[in-house]
NUNU-741130 format. One line per 2 residues: their letters; for each residue x, y, z of N, C-alpha, C, O. Coordinates in nm, 2 decimals. Example, Ala and Ser with C-alpha at 12.3 -4.5 7.8 and 13.67 -1.06 7.14 Angstrom:
<banus>
as = 1.32 -0.57 0.78 1.23 -0.45 0.78 1.32 -0.33 0.78 1.42 -0.33 0.85 | 1.28 -0.22 0.71 1.37 -0.11 0.71 1.29 0.00 0.79 1.34 0.11 0.80
</banus>
This chain:
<banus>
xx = 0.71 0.01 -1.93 0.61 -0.08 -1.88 0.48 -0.01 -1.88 0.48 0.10 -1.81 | 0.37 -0.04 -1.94 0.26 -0.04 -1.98 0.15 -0.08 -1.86 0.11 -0.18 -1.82
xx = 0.12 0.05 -1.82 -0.03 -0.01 -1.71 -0.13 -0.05 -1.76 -0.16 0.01 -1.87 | -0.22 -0.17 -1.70 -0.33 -0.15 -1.78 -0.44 -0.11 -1.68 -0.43 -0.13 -1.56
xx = -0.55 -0.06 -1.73 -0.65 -0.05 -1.60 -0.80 -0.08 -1.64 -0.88 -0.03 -1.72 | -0.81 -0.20 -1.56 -1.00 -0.23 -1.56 -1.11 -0.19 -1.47 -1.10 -0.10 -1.38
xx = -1.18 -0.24 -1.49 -1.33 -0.22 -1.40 -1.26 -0.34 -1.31 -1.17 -0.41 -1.34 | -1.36 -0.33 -1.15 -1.35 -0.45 -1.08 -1.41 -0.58 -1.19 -1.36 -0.70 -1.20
xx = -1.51 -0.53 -1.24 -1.61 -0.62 -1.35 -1.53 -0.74 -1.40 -1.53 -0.86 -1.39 | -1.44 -0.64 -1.47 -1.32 -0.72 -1.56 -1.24 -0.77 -1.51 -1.22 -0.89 -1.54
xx = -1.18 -0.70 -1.41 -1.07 -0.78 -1.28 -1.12 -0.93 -1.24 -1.05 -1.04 -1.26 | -1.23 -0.91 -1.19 -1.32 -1.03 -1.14 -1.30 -1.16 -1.27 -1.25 -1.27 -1.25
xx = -1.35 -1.12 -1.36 -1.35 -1.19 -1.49 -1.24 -1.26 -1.54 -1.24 -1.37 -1.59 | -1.14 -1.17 -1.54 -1.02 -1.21 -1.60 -0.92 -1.21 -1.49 -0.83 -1.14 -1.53
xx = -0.90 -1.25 -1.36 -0.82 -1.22 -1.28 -0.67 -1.27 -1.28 -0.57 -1.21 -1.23 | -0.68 -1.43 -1.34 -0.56 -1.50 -1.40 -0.47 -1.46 -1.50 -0.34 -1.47 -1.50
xx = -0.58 -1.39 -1.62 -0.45 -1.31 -1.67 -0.43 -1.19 -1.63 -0.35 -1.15 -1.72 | -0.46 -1.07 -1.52 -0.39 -0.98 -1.48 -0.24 -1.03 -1.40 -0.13 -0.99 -1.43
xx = -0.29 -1.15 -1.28 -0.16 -1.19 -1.22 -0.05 -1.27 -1.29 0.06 -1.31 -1.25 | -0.10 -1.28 -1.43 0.03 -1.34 -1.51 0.08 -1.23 -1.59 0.19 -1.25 -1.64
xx = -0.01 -1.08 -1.61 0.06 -0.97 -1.61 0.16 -0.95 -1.59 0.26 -0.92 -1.66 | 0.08 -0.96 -1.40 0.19 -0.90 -1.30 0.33 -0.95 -1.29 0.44 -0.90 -1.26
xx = 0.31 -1.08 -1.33 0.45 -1.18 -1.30 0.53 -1.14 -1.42 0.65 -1.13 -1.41 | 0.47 -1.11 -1.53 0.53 -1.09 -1.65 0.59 -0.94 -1.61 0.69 -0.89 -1.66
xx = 0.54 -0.89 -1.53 0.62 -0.71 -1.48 0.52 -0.60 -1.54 0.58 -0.50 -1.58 | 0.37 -0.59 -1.55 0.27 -0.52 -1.59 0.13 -0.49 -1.51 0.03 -0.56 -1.51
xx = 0.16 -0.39 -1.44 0.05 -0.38 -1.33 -0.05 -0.33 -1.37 -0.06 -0.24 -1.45 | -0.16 -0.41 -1.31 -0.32 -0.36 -1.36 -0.35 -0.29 -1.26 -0.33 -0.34 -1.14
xx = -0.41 -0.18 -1.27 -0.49 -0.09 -1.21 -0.60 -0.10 -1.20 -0.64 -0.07 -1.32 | -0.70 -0.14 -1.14 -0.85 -0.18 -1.08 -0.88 -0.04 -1.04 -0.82 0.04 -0.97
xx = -1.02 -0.03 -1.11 -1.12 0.07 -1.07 -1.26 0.01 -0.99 -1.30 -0.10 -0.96 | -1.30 0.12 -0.98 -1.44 0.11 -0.93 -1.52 0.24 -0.95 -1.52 0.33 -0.87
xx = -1.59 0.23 -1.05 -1.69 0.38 -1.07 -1.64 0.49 -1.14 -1.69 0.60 -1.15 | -1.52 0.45 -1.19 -1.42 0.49 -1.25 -1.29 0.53 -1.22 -1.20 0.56 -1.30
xx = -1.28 0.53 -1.05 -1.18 0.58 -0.96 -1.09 0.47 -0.95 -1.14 0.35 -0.95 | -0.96 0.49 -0.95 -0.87 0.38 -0.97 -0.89 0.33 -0.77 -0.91 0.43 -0.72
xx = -0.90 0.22 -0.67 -0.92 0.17 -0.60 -0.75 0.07 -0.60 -0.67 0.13 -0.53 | -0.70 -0.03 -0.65 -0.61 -0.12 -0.62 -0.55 -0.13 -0.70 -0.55 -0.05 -0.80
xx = -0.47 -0.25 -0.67 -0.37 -0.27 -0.83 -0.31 -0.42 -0.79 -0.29 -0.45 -0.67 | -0.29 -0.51 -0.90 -0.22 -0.61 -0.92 -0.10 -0.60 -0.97 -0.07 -0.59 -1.09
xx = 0.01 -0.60 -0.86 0.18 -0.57 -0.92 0.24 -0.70 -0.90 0.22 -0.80 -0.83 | 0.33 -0.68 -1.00 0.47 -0.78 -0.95 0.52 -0.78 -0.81 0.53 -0.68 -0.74
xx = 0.55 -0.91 -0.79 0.54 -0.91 -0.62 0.66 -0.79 -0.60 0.65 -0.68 -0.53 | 0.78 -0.83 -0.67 0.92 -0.79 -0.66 0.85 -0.60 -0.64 0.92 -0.54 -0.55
xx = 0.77 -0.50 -0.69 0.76 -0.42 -0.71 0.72 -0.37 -0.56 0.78 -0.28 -0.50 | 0.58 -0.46 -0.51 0.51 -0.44 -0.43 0.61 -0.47 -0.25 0.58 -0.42 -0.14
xx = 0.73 -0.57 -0.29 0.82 -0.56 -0.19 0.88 -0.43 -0.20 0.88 -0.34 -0.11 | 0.92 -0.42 -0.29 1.04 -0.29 -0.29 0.96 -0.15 -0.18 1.01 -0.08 -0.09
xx = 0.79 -0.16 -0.26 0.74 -0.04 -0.22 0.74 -0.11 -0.02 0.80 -0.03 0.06 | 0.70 -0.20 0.01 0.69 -0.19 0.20 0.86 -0.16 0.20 0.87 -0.07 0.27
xx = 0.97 -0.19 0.16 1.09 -0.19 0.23 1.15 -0.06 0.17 1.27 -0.05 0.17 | 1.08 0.03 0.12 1.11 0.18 0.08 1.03 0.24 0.18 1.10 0.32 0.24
xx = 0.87 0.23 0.23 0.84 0.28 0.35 0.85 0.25 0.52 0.80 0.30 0.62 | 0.95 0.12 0.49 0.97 0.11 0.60 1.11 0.12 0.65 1.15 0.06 0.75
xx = 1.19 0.22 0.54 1.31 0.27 0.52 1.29 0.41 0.56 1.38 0.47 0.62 | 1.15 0.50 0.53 1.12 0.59 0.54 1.08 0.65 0.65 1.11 0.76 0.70
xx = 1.00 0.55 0.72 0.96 0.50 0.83 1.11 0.54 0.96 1.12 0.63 1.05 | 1.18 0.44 0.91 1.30 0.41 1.00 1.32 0.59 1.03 1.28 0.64 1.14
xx = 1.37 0.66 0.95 1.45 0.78 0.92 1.34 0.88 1.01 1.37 0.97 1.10 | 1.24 0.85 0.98 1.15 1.02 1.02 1.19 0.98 1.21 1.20 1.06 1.30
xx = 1.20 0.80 1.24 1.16 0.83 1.39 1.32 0.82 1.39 1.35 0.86 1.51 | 1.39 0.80 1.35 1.52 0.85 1.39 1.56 1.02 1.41 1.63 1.07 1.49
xx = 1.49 1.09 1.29 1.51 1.23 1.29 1.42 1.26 1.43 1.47 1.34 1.50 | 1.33 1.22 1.46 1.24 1.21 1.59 1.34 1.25 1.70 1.35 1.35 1.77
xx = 1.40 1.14 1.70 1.47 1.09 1.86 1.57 1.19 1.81 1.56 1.29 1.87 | 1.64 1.19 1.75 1.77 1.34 1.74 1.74 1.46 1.77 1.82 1.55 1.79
xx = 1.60 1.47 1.77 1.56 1.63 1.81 1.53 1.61 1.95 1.49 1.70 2.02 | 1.53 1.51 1.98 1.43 1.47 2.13 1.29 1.50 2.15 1.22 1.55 2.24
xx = 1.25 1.44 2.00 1.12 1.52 2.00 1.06 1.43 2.05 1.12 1.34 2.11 | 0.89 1.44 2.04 0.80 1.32 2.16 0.82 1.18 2.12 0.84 1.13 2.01
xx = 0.80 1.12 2.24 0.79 0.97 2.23 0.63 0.87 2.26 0.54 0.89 2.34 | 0.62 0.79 2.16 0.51 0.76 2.25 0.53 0.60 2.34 0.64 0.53 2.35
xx = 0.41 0.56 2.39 0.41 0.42 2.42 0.39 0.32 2.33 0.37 0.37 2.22 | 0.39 0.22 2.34 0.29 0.14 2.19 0.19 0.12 2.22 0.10 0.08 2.14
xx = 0.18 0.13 2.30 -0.02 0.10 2.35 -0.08 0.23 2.27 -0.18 0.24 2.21 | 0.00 0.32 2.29 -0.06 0.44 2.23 -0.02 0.49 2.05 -0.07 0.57 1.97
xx = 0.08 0.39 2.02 0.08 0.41 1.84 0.00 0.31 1.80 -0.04 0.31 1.68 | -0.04 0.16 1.92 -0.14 0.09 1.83 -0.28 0.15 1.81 -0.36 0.15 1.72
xx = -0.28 0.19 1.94 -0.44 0.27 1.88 -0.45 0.40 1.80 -0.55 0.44 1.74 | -0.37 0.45 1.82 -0.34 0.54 1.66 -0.34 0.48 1.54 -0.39 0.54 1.45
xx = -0.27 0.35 1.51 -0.25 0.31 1.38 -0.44 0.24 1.36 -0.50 0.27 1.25 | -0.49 0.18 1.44 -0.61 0.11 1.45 -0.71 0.24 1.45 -0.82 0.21 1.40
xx = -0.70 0.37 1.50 -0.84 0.44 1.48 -0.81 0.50 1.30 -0.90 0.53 1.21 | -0.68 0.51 1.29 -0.60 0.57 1.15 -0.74 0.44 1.02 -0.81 0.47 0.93
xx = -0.70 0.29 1.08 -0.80 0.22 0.98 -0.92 0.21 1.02 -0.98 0.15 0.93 | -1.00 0.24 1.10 -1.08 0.25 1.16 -1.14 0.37 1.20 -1.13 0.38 1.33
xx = -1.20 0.45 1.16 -1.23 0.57 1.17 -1.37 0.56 1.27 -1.41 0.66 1.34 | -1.42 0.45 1.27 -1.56 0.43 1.40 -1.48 0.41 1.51 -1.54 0.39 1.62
xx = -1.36 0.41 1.51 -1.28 0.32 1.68 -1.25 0.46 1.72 -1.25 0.48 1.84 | -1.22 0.57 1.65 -1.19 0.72 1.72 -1.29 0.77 1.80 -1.27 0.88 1.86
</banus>
């Protein structure tokens, strides 16, 4: 399977046939300034990737709690995960 990769330029332009690409199983790679920035995948690909990190996910806080290592509250992993996208909220 064959990546292809555009400018946003192009993305913008032709964005119907990247997502029929995608459907077809060919992910476009979206740049900007030449740095690759996004991508248009097959959904089936883009699920697999959340339910592999959130398999990955599972394991590290399970290896966590086996060691008894720290816990937090969720008040305190949401504002971790929110200053994490948010770099002005730190």
């Amino acid at each position: 399977m064959a990546e292809d990769t555009v400018s946003m330029r192009e993305a913008r332009a032709h964005l119907a046939e990247h997502i029929n690409r995608a459907e077809q199983g060919t992910p476009t790679v979206i740049t900007r300034n030449g740095a690759p920035v996004a991508a248009v995948v097959p959904i089936a690909d883009f699920e697999a990737l959340e339910e592999a990190a959130d398999v990955m996910l599972a394991r590290e806080a399970e290896a966590i709690l086996a060691e008894d290592g720290p816990t937090v509250t969720m008040a305190e992993l949401l504002a971790d995960l929110f200053s994490e996208h948010n770099p002005e909220a730190a």
